[in-house]
C-alpha positions in Angstrom: 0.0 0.0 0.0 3.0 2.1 0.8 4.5 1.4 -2.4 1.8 2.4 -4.5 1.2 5.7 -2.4 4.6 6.4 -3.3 4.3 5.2 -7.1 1.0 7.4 -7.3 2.5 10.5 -5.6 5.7 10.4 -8.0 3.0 10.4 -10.8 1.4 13.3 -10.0 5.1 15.2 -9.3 6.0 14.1 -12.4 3.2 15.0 -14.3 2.9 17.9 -12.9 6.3 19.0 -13.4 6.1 18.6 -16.7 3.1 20.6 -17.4 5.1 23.5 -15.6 8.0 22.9 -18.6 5.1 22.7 -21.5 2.9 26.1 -19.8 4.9 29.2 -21.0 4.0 32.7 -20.5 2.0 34.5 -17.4 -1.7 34.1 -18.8 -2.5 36.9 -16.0 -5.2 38.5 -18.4 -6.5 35.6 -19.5 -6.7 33.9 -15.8 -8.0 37.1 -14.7 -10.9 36.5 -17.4 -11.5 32.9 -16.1 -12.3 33.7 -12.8 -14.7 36.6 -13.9 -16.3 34.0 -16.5 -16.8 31.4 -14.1 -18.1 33.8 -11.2 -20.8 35.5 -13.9 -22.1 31.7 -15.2 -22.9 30.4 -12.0 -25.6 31.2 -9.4 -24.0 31.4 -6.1 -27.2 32.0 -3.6 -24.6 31.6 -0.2 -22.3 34.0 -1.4 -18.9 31.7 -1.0 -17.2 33.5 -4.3 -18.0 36.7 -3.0 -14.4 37.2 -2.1 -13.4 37.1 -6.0 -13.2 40.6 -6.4 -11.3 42.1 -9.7 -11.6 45.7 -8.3 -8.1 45.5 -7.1 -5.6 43.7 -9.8 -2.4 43.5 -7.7 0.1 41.2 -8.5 -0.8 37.8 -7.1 -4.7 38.7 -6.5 -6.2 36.1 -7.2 -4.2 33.5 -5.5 -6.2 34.6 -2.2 -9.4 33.8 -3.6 -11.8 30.8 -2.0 -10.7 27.9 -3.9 -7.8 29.3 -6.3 -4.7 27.8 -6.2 -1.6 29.5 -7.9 1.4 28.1 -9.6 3.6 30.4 -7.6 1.9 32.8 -4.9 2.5 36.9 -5.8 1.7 35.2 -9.7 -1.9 35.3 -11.3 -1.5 32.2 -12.8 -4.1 29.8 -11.8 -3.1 25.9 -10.9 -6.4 24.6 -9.4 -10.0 25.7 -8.7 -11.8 23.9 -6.1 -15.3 25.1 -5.6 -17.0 22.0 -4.3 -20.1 21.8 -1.8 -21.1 25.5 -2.4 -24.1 24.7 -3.1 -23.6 26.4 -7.1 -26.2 26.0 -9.5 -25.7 26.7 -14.0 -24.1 24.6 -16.2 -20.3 23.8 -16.8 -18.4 27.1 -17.1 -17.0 27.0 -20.2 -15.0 30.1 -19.5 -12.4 27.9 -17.8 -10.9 27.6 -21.3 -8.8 30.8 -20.3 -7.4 28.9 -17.4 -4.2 28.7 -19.1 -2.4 26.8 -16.5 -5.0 24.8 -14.8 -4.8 21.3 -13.7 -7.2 20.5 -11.2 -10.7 21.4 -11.8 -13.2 20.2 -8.4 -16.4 21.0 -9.0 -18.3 18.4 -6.4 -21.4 18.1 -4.5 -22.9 21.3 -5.8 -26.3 21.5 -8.0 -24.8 21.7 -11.8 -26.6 20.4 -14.2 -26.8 20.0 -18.0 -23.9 18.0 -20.2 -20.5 17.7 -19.9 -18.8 19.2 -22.3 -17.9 17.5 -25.8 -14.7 19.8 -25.7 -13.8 19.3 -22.2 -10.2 18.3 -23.3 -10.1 21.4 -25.3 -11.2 23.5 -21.9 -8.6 22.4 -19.7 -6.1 20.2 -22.2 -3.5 19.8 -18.9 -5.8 18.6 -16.5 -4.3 16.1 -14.0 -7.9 15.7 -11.4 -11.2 16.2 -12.3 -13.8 15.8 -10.0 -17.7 16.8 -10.9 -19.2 14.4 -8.6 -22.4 15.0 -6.5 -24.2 17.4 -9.1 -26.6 16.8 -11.8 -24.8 16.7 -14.8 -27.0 14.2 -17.4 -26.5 13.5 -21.1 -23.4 10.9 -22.2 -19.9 10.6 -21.0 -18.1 12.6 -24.2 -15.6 10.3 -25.3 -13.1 13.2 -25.8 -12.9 12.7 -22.3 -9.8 10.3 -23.5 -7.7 13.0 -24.7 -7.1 14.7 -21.4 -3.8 12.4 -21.4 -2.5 14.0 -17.8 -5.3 12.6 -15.9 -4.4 10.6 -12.8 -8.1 11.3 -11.3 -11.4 11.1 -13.1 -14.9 11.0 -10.7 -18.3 11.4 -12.3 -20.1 9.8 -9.9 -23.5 10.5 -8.4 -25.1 12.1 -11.5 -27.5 11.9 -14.1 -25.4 10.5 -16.6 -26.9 8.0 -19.3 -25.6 5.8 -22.0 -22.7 3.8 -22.8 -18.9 4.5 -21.0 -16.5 5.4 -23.8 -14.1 2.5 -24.5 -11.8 5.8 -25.2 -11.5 6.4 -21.4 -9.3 2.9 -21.3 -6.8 4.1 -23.4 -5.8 6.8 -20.3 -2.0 6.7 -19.9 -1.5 7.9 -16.4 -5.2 7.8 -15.2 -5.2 6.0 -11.4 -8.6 6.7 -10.0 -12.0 6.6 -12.0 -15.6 6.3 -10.7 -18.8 6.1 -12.8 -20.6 5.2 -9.6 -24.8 5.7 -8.8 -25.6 7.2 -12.5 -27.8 5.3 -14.8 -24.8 3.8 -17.2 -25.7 0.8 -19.1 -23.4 -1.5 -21.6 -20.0 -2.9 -22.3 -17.6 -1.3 -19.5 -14.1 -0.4 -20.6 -12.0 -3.3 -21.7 -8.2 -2.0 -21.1 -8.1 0.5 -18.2 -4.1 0.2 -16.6 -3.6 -2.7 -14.7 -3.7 -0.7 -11.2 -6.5 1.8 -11.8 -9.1 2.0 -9.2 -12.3 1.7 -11.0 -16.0 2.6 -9.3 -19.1 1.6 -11.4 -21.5 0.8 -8.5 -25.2 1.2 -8.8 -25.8 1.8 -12.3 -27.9 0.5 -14.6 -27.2 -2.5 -17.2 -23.8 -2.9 -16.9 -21.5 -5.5 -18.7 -18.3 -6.9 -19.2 -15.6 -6.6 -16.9 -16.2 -7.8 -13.3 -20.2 -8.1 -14.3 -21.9 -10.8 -16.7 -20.5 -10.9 -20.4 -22.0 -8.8 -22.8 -24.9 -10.0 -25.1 -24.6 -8.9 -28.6 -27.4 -6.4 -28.2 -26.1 -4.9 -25.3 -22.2 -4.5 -25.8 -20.8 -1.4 -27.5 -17.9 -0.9 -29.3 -17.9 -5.0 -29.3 -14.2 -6.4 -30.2 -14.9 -8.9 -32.7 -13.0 -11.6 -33.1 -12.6 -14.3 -35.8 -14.0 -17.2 -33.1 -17.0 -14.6 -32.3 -17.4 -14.1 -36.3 -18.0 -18.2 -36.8 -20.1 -17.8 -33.7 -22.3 -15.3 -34.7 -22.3 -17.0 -38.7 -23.0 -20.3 -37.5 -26.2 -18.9 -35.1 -27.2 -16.7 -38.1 -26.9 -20.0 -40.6 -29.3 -22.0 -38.1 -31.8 -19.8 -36.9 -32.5 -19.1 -40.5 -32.9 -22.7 -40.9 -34.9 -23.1 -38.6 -37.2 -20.5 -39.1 -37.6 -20.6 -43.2 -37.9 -24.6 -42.0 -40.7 -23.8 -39.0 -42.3 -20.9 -41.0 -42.8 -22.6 -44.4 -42.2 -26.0 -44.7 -43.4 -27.8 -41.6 -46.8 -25.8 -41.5 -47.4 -26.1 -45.0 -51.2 -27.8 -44.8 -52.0 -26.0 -41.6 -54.5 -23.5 -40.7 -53.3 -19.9 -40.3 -53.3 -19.6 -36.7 -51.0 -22.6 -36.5 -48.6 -21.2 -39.0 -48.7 -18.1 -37.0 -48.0 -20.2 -33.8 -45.0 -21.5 -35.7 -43.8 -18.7 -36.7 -43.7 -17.1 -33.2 -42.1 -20.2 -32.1 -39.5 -19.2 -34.6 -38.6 -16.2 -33.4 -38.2 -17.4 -30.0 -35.9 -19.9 -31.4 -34.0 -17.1 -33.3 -34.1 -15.5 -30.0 -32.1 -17.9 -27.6 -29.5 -18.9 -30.8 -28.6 -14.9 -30.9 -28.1 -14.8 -27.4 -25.8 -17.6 -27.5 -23.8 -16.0 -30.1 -23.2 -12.7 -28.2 -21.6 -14.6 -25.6 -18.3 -14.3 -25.0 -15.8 -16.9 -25.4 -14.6 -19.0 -22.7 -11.4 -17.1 -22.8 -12.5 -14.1 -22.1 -14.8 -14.8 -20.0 -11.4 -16.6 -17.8 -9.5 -12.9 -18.5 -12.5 -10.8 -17.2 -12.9 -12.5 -14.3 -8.8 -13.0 -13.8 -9.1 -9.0 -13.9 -11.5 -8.8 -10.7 -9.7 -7.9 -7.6 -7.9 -10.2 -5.8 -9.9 -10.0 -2.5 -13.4 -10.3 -4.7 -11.3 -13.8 -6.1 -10.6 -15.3 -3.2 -14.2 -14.4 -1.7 -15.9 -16.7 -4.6 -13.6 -19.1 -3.6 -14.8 -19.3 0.1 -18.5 -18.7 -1.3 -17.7 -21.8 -3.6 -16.9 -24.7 -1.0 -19.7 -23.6 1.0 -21.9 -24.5 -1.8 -19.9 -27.9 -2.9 -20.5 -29.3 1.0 -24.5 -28.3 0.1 -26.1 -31.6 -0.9 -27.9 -31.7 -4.2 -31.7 -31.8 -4.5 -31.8 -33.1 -8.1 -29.7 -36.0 -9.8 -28.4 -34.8 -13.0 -29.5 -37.5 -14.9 -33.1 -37.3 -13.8 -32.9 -33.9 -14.6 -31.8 -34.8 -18.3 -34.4 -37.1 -18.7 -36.9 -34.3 -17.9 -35.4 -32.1 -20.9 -34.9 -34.5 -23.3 -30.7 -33.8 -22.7 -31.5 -30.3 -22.8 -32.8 -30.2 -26.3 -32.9 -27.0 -28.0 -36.8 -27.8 -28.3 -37.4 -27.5 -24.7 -35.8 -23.9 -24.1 -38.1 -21.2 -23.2 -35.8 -18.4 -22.6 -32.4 -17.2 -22.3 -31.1 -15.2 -19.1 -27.5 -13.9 -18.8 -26.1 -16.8 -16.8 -27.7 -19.5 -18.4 -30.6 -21.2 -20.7 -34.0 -22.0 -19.2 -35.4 -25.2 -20.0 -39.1 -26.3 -20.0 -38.5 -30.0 -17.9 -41.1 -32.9 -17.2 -41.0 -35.1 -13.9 -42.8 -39.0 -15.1 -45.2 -37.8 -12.8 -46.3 -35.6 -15.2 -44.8 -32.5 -12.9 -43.6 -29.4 -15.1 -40.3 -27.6 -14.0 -38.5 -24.7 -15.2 -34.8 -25.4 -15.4 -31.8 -23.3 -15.7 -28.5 -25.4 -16.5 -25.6 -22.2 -16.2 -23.5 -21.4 -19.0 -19.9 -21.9 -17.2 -20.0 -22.8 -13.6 -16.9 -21.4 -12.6 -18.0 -17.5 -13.4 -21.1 -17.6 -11.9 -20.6 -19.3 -8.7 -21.5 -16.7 -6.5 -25.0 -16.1 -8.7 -25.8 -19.5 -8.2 -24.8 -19.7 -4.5 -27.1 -16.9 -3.8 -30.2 -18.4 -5.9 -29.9 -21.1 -3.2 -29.4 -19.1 -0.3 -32.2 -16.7 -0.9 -35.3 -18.5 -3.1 -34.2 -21.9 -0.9 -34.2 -20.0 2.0 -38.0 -18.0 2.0 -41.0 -18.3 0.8 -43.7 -15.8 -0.3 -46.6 -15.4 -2.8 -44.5 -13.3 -5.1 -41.0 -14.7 -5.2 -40.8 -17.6 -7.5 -39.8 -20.8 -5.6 -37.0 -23.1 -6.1 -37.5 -26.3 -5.9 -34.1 -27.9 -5.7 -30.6 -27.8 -7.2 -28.1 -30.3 -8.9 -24.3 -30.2 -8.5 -22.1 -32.9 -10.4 -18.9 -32.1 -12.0 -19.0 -28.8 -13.7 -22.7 -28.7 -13.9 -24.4 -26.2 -11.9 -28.8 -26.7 -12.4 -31.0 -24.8 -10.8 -35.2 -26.1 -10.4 -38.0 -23.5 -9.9 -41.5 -24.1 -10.1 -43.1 -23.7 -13.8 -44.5 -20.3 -14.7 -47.5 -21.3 -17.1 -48.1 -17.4 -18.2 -43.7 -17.3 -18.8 -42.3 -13.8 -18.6 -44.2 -10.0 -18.0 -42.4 -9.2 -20.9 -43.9 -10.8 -23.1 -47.7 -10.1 -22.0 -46.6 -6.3 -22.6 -44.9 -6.7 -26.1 -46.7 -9.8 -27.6 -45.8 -11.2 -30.8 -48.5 -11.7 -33.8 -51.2 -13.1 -32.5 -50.5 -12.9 -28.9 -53.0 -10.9 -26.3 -51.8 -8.1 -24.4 -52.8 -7.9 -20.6 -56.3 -6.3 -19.3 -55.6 -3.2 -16.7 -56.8 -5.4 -13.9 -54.0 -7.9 -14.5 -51.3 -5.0 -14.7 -52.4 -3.7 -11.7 -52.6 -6.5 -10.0 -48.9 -7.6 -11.2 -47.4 -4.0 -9.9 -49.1 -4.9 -6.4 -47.3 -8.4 -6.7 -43.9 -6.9 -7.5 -44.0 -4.2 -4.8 -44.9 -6.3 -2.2 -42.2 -8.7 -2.8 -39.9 -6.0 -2.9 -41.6 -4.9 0.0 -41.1 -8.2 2.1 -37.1 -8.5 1.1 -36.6 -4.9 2.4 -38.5 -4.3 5.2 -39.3 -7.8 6.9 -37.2 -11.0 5.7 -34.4 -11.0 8.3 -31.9 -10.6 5.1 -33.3 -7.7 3.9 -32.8 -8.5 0.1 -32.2 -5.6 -2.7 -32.8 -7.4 -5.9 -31.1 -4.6 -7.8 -32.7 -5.9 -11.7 -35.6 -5.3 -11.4 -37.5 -5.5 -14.9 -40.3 -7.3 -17.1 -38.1 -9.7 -18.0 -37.2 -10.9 -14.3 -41.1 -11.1 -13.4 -42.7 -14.6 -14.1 -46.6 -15.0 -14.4 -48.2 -17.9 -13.2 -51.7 -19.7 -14.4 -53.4 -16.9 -12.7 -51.3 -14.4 -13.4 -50.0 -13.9 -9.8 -46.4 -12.7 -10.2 -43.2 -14.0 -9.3 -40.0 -12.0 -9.0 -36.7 -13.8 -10.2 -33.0 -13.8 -11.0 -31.6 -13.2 -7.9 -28.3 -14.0 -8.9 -26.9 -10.0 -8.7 -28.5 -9.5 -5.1 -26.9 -7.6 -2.1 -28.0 -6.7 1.7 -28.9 -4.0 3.9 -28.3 -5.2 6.8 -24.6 -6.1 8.0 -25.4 -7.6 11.2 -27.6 -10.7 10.7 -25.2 -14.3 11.0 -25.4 -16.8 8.1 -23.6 -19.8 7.6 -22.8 -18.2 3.9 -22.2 -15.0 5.1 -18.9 -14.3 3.1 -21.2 -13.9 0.0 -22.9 -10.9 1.4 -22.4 -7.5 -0.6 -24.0 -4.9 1.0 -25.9 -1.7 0.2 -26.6 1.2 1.9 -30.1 1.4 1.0 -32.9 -0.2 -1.5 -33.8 3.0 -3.6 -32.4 1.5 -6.9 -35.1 -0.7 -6.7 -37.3 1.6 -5.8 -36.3 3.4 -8.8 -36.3 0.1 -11.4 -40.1 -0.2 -10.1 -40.7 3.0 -11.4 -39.5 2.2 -14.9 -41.3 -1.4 -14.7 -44.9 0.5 -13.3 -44.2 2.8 -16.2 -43.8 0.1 -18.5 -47.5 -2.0 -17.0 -48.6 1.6 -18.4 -47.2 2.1 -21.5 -45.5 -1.0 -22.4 -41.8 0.8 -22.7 -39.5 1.3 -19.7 -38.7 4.6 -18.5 -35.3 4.9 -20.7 -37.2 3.5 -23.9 -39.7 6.4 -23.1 -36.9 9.1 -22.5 -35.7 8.3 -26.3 -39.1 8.3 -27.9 -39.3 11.8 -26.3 -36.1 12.9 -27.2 -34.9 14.1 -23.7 -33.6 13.0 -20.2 -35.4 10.6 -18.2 -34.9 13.2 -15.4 -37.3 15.7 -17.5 -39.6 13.4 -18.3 -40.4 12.5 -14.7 -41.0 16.0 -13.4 -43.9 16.1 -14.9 -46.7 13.0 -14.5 -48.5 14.2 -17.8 -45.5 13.6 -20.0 -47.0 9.9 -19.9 -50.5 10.8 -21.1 -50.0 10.2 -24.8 -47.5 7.2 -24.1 -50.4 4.9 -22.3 -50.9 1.9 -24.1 -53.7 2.0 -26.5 -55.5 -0.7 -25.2 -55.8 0.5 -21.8 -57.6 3.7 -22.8 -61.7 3.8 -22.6 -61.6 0.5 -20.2 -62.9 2.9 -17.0 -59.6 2.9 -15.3 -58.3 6.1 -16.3 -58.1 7.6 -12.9 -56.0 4.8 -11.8 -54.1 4.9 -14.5 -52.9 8.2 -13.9 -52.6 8.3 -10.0 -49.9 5.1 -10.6 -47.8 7.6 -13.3 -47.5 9.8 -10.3 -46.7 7.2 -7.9 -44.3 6.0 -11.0 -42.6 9.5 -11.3 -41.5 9.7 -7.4 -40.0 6.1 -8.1 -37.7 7.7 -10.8 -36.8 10.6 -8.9 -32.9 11.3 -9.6 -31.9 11.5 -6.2 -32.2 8.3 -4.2 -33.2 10.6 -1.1 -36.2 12.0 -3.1 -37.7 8.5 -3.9 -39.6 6.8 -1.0 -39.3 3.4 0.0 -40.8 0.4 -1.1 -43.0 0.0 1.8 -44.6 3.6 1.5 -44.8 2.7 -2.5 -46.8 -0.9 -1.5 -48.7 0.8 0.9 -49.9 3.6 -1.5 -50.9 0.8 -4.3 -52.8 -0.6 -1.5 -54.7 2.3 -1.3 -54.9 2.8 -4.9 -56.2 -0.5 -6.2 -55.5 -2.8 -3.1 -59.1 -3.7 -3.2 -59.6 -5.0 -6.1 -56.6 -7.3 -5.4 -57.0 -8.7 -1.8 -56.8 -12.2 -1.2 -59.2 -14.3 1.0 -56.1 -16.0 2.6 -55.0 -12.1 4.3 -51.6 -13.0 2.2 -51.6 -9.4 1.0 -50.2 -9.0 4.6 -46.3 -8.0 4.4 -45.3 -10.6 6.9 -46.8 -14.0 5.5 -44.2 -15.8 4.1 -42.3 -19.3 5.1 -38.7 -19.6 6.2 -37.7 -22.9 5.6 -33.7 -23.7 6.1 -33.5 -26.4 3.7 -34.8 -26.6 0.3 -38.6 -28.0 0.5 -39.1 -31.1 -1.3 -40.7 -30.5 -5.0 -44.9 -29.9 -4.4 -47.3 -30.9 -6.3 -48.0 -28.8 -9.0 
């Protein structure tokens, strides 16, 4: 630790002795204009820069100024501004172009909002440390960002920022320090940052790559493509096309037109799971991402791991062949990013849903917490697992059969498909948030699922949800004892939740999430939720003239606080369930009193598979 104080510290000498060689010239008038342009862009209502006045141009004047640093004190010649948690308000000053000298820009924890700057490079070219954390900048990271070659510090955390990270910002020479944390960043993550960088991407959106799952082909940017990927990706093409010219056209060819239609959604579902297979990554990179991940993280998934090979398995693996047909490409109903979900059938005529992982090895500590958490509880809306096989390198997973499949697709059917009635939707957000409910407030864990989305909410025969995928979970509370407790990540709170039920409410409403909405709009999710009657013309047609209007507009509201920027400015889950309950709780209440918070099973060993 010592060592690489040292190491970092000799960095930032060096570097900055070398900018001091590059800057010639006294830029006094141009400084001088800096400070004045920053000072007239931004609102200060507490006054702090009221000791920047220009009334008096002495030698050395503005070195004495709250948060100016000089090169050389009795010279106007600026080497850092820090200005952060004085509560400023406007956009980026641009005027810090005239900063001549500067190499330290701290703009944190103050109320900015509005992009960062395409030219920021351009602005301050010899930056060393730039911190604009704790504001409300939104929009994309610019990629130019990657040209400011001095910088040893980069934090953007805690914003409003959207959109892919640049695979530029890898390419940093000296950078040391970088955080992207609690924005609402989604895709491939930077492939080649140096070896020793600290890196920060917690609580983001759909991030990829790098210490999280591999990167679908959809959902990568900026995807290396290699020639193994490129026979991948050709051979998935060749057979999903196969497959579906076979499926579409020739097997249906004396059948009615609702069973060709059948077959051809069957195709597409096929064509589905094959393209998901192809953006995979290989094996090899898979090993390198996950040799990249910390070595404490490492040596945690080991620990995690043995405690899962003394746990005794549920399921043989050859009974749980039998049940797919040896996992036959015929019997898989969806694809997930840690494995393939098979549709499985017990002799006794019992249906499972089985998910056989992609490489057991990388996901160990996804499948460890499947057990620990769906093994462990029961409750009306968290699906149930039924059992678990572990032989050799296979890890399976058993859940109870979802008849109605995924929300997803009730709220974007294919040809011929139904959409849901508002009653159902309704009664599926009530589902979800008292789930969410329960893991926060009264299991003893206190689970935050942290993916929330249509695609992680099953539908049973009575449409009754089911929340999934717990495989990316963490904790609130520190303090409970487990005999897997080295797998517990913690989190301070269970507002991004909070905030991915917004977007999935939105999305019962409209049938596009919150971000899908933004782009349709053309502007920031952050100004689209301000205002509840954005949504108005984005409800889905088939909701509209049913007599639920009222409702439907009292849950956009209830949707909009969900999505608030801030985490502070959302409420918890339990006020969110407990509002629904008001809203439509009615309609929804079951004879049982299971709409209670608190009714739900602990069980320390996986229950035995019920009848179904």
């Amino acid at each position: 630790m010592a060592s690489q104080m040292k190491r970092d510290i000799f960095i930032h000498v060096f570097t900055c002795s070398l900018l001091s060689s590059l800057m010639v010239g006294n830029g006094v008038a141009s400084d001088i204009s800096c400070l004045k342009s920053i000072k007239d862009s931004l609102e200060d209502p507490f006054n702090h820069l009221s000791s920047w006045s220009f009334h008096n141009q002495t030698e050395g004047f503005i070195c004495i100024f709250v948060g100016v640093s000089c090169w050389h004190h009795g010279e106007n010649k600026v080497l850092s501004i820090s200005l952060e948690n004085m509560g400023l308000k406007g956009e980026f000053p641009l005027g810090i172009r005239n900063c001549l000298s500067l190499t330290a820009l701290n703009l944190s924890h103050n109320h900015l909002t509005g992009p960062i700057p395409s030219d920021i490079c351009t602005l301050i070219p010899f930056a060393t440390s730039i911190d604009l954390s704790h504001n409300r900048f939104n929009g994309n990271i610019p990629p130019t960002l990657a040209h400011c070659t001095y910088l040893n510090s980069l934090r953007l955390d805690n914003n409003n920022l959207s959109g892919h990270i640049p695979q530029e910002l890898g390419r940093l020479p000296m950078i040391r320090s970088i955080s992207f944390a609690h924005n609402y960043l989604s895709g491939s993550v930077p492939l080649f940052f140096p070896h020793s960088t600290a890196i920060d991407y917690a609580n983001n959106g759909e991030l990829c790559g790098g210490p999280f799952s591999p990167c679908s082909l959809d959902t990568s940017n900026d995807f290396p493509q290699s020639f193994k990927q490129g026979l991948a990706i050709g051979y998935a093409f060749s057979v999903t096309s196969v497959i579906v010219i076979y499926i579409s056209y020739c097997a249906p060819w004396e059948q009615s037109n609702h069973e060709r239609s059948k077959h051809r959604n069957r195709a597409k579902e096929l064509g589905r799971i094959f393209w998901s297979i192809a953006g995979r990554k290989t094996p090899t990179q898979a090993q390198a991402e996950h040799e990249l991940q910390p070595l404490q993280l490492q040596e945690k998934v080991i620990r995690e791991i043995c405690v899962t090979e003394r746990m005794k398995s549920t399921m043989r693996l050859n009974e749980v062949r039998e049940a797919t047909d040896c996992f036959s490409i015929d019997k898989a109903i969806g694809m997930g990013k840690i494995g393939i979900m098979y549709e499985g059938r017990l002799p006794n005529g019992w249906i499972l849903a089985i998910k056989k992982l992609f490489d057991s090895k990388q996901y160990k500590r996804q499948f460890l917490l499947e057990i620990r958490i769906l093994g462990k509880y029961r409750h009306r809306n968290i699906v149930p697992l039924l059992g678990f096989c572990v032989e050799g390198n296979e890890r399976i997973l058993v859940y109870q059969f979802m008849s109605n499949g995924r929300l997803s697709k009730w709220l974007r059917p294919l040809e011929g498909e139904v959409t849901l009635k508002w009653p159902e939707r309704s009664k599926v957000a009530l589902g979800v948030a008292r789930a969410l409910s329960w893991l926060h407030h009264i299991c003893n864990l206190h689970v935050v699922h942290l993916n929330i989305s249509s695609e992680c909410v099953l539908l049973d025969k009575n449409f009754e949800p089911k929340l999934s995928n717990f495989g990316g979970a963490k904790f609130l509370n520190p303090n409970i004892e487990d005999d897997a407790s080295t797998i517990m990540f913690y989190v301070s709170d269970g507002k991004k939740d909070v905030y991915d039920f917004g977007s999935l409410l939105l999305e019962l409403i409209t049938g596009k999430t919150l971000k899908e909405l933004s782009c349709s709009f053309n502007t920031t999710t952050t100004n689209l939720s301000r205002n509840p009657s954005n949504f108005i013309n984005a409800i889905d047609e088939s909701l509209i003239g049913e007599g639920f209007e009222n409702e439907v507009y009292t849950l956009i509201k209830v949707a909009c606080k969900c999505v608030q920027p801030f985490a502070d400015e959302r409420p918890t889950m339990l006020e969110v369930y407990d509002t629904l309950m008001d809203i439509c709780g009615q309609r929804h209440r079951y004879s049982d009193g299971s709409h209670a918070l608190n009714l739900a099973v602990s069980s320390d060993s996986i229950h035995e598979i019920p009848d179904l």
